[in-house]
TISE-546019 format. One record per residue (C-alpha): residue in one letter; x, y, z. Coordinates in steps of 0.001 Angstrom, whole numbers, padded with zeros to 6 digits, always signed. Layout:
# TISE-546019
aXYZ...
# end
This chain:
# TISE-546019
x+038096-085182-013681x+041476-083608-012827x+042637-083234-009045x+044473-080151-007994x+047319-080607-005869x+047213-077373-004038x+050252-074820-003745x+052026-076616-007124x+049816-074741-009758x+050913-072062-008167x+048012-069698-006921x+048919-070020-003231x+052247-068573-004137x+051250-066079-006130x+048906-064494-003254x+051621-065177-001188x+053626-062493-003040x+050898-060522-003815x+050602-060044-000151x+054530-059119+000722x+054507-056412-002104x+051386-055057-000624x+053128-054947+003126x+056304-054009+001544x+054767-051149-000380x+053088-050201+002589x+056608-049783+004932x+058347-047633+002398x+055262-045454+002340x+055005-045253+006274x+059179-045072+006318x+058769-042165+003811x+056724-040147+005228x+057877-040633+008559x+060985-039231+007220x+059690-036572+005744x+057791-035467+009180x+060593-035746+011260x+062773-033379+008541x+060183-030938+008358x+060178-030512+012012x+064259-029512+012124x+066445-029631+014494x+067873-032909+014203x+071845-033491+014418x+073414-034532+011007x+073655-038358+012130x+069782-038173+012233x+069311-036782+009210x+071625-039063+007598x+069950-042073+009250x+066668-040956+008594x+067391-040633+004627x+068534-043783+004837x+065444-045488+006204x+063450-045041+003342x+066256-046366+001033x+066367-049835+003295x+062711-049718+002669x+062665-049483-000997x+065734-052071-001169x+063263-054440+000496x+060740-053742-001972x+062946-054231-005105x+063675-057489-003123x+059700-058834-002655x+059508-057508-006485x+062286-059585-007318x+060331-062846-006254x+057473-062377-008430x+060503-063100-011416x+060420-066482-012958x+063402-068802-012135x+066665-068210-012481x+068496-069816-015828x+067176-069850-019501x+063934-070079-020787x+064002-073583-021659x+065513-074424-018217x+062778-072535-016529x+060272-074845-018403x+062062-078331-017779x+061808-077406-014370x+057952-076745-014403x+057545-079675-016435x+058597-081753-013122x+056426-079897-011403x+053628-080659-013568x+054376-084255-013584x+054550-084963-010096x+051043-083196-009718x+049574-085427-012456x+051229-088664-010774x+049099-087818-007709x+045910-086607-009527x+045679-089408-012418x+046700-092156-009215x+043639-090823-007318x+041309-091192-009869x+042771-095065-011286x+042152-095778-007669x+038578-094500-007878x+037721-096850-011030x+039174-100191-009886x+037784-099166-006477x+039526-101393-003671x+040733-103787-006151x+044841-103473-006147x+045463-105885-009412x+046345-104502-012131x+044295-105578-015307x+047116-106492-017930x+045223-105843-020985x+046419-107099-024463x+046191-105127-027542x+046779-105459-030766x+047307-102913-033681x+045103-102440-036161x+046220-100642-039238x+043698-098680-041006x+044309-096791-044613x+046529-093464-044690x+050423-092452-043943x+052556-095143-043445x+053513-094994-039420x+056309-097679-037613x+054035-099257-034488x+054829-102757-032532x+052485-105136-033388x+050811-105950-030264x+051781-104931-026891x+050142-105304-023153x+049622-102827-019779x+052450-103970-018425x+055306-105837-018251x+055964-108795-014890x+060079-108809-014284x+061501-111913-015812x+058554-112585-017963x+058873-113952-020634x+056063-112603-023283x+058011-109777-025333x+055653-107650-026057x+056023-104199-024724x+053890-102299-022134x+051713-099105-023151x+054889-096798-022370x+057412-098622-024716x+054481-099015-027199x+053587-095510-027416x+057300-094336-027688x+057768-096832-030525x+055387-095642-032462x+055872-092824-035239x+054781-090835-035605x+053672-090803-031894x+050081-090572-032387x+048159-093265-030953x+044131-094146-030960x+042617-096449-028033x+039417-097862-029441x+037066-100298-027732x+033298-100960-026995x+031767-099331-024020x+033076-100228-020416x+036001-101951-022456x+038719-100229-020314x+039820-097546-022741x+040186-094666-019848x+042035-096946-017566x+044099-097988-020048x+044840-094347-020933x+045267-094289-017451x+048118-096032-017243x+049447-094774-020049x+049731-091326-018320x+050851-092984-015242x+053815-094894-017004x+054815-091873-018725x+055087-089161-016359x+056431-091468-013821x+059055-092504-016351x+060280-089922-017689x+063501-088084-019137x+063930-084071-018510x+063421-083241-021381x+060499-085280-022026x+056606-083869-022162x+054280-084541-019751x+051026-086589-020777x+048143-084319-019482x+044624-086704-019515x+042158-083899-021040x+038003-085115-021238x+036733-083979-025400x+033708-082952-024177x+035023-079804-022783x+036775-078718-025412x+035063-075927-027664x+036109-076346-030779x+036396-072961-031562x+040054-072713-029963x+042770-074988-031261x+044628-077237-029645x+047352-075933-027820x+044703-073507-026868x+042513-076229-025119x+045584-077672-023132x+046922-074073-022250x+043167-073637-020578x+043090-077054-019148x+045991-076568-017335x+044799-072949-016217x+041216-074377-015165x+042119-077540-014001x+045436-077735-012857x+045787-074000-011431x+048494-073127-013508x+049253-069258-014145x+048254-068496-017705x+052036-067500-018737x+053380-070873-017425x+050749-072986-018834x+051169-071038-022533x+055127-071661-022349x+054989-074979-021119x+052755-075905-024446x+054919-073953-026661x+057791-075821-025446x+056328-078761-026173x+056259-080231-022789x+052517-081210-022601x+051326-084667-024281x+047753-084026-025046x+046014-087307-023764x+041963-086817-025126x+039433-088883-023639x+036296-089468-025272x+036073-088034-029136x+032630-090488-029103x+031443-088405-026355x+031514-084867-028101x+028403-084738-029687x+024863-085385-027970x+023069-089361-029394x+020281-089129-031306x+016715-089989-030457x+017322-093517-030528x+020658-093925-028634x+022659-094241-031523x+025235-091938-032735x+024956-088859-034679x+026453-089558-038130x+027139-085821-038693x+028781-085308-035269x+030206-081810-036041x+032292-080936-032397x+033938-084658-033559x+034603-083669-036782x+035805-080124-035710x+038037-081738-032735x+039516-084757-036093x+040446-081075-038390x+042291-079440-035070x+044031-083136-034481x+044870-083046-038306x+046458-079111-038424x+048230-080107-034979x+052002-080044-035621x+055519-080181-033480x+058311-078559-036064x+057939-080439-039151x+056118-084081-037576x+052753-084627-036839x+052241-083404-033134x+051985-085994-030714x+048583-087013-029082x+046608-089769-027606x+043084-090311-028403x+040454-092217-027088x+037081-093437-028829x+034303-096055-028944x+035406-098494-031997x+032920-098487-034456x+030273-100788-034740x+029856-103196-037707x+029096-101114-040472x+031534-098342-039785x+029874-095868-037715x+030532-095180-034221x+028501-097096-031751x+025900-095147-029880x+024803-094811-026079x+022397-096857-024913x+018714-095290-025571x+016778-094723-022189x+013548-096590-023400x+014504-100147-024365x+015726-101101-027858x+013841-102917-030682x+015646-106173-031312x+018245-106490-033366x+020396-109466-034844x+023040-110582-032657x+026122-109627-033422x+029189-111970-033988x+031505-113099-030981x+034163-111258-030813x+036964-112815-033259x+039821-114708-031392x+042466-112274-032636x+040762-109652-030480x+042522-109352-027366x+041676-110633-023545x+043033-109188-020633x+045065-111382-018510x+043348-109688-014925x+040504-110939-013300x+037386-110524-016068x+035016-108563-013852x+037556-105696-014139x+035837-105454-017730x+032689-105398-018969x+031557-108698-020467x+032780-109671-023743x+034915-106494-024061x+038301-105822-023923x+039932-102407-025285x+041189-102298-028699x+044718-099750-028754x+045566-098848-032743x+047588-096297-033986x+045930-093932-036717x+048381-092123-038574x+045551-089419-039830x+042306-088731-037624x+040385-088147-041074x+036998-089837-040541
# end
């Protein structure tokens, strides 16, 4: 769930200015027809006249002043957007922060989590091989952390895969975090977005424009020109979580908001390159299909499953950080076709 830091979206200011054009429209009427009033009666010397005429100017100045604020910025378009791009990552800094505090609760270690990539058939894409969370100063392991592993990878499309309660949202987590803490000016913003919001109906530029309007309380225009700029990473949390389980906890094979969400991810583009985006997902289970919830009533038994291969990667944090046995999987995918 996104946090709204209040006044940056920029609602408060935009009732703030709704509010001086009302006052201001309000004293050039009252100026104006006190002017008018005070003509009609006569008499008055020409310095009267000429400063009552002139009241009603000073009051429409001030209103072509108070109008004047409700313009965007200063400077071109793209500088106009940069700028609101800071904005936007300073408010997801604080909102993403609050809710990585929420699931590690009062624990302040980070969990260093280990990946490894996992190629799977399609495009040919440039990735590191393995990479961690983070990186200790003077250490000596050279893998990179999430940020330097994302920005490594082309095109810059990434999947985080794991079982369930394996640390793929925190992970994703800090991904965000890293990114839109360090970032260049002209960089875009990662923007953490849950799938099971998104009807499928609208693309994706669509979905973040509304996210960031619902959410994030941006004005509609802003939100629309920051995603045509291309200053909004698209960070989606939970493809597995789209469609409803079946009967018996496991997943739907046909899963058609999935498959609809995979088409969007597919058509999504940035000039000539794939568009960037970050994707999150249960790995699937033995077999090849997507592992299910967990049914309600309890589950026939089944054969147990292998132990997880040693190539499979361990976080280096405390282990009840993750659920038992599990520890996220981060692979880059460079086509969502299922």
């Amino acid at each position: 769930m996104q946090h709204c830091v209040a006044g940056l979206g920029g609602r408060r200011e935009r009732e703030r200015r709704r509010v001086l054009s009302v006052l201001a429209a309000v004293l050039l009427l009252a100026c104006g027809g006190y002017s008018v009033s005070q003509l009609a009666r006569g008499g008055l010397e020409p310095a009267d006249t000429a400063g009552l005429l002139g009241l009603p100017l000073g009051a429409a100045g001030l209103a072509a002043a108070v109008a004047a604020l409700r313009k965007p910025l200063q400077g071109t378009d793209a500088e106009q957007v940069r700028q609101w791009a800071a904005t936007l990552a300073v408010q997801v800094r604080v909102s993403e922060g609050k809710l990585r505090h929420q699931l590690l609760g009062g624990d302040t270690r980070r969990i260093d989590l280990r990946y490894t990539l996992r190629p799977v058939p399609g495009r040919a894409a440039d990735s590191p091989s393995a990479g961690r969370t983070f990186r200790d100063s003077g250490g000596a392991d050279p893998a990179p952390d999430i940020a330097d592993f994302f920005r490594a990878t082309e095109p810059r499309r990434l999947v985080i895969a794991g079982a369930p309660g394996s640390g793929k949202t925190v992970l994703a987590l800090e991904l965000v975090l890293a990114l839109a803490t360090d970032r260049a000016e002209g960089d875009p913003v990662p923007v953490r977005i849950p799938m099971a919001q998104w009807d499928t109906a609208r693309t994706l530029p669509e979905l973040v424009a509304e996210h960031l309007t619902g959410a994030l309380d941006w004005p509609r225009e802003m939100a629309e020109r920051l995603v045509a700029h291309g200053m909004v990473l698209p960070v989606l949390d939970g493809l597995d979580e789209m469609d409803p389980p079946r009967a018996d906890g496991s997943a739907d094979p046909a899963a058609p908001r999935a498959r609809a969400a995979v088409q969007h991810l597919n058509a999504h583009q940035q000039g000539l390159e794939a568009g960037p985006v970050v994707l999150t997902s249960r790995a699937p289970a033995p077999g090849g299909r997507p592992q299910g919830r967990r049914p309600r009533c309890p589950a026939p038994p089944r054969t147990p499953r292998p132990r997880t291969p040693p190539s499979r990667h361990r976080p280096a944090g405390p282990p009840t950080q993750l659920a038992p046995g599990g520890a996220a999987a981060a692979r880059r995918r460079p086509s969502y076709r299922p």
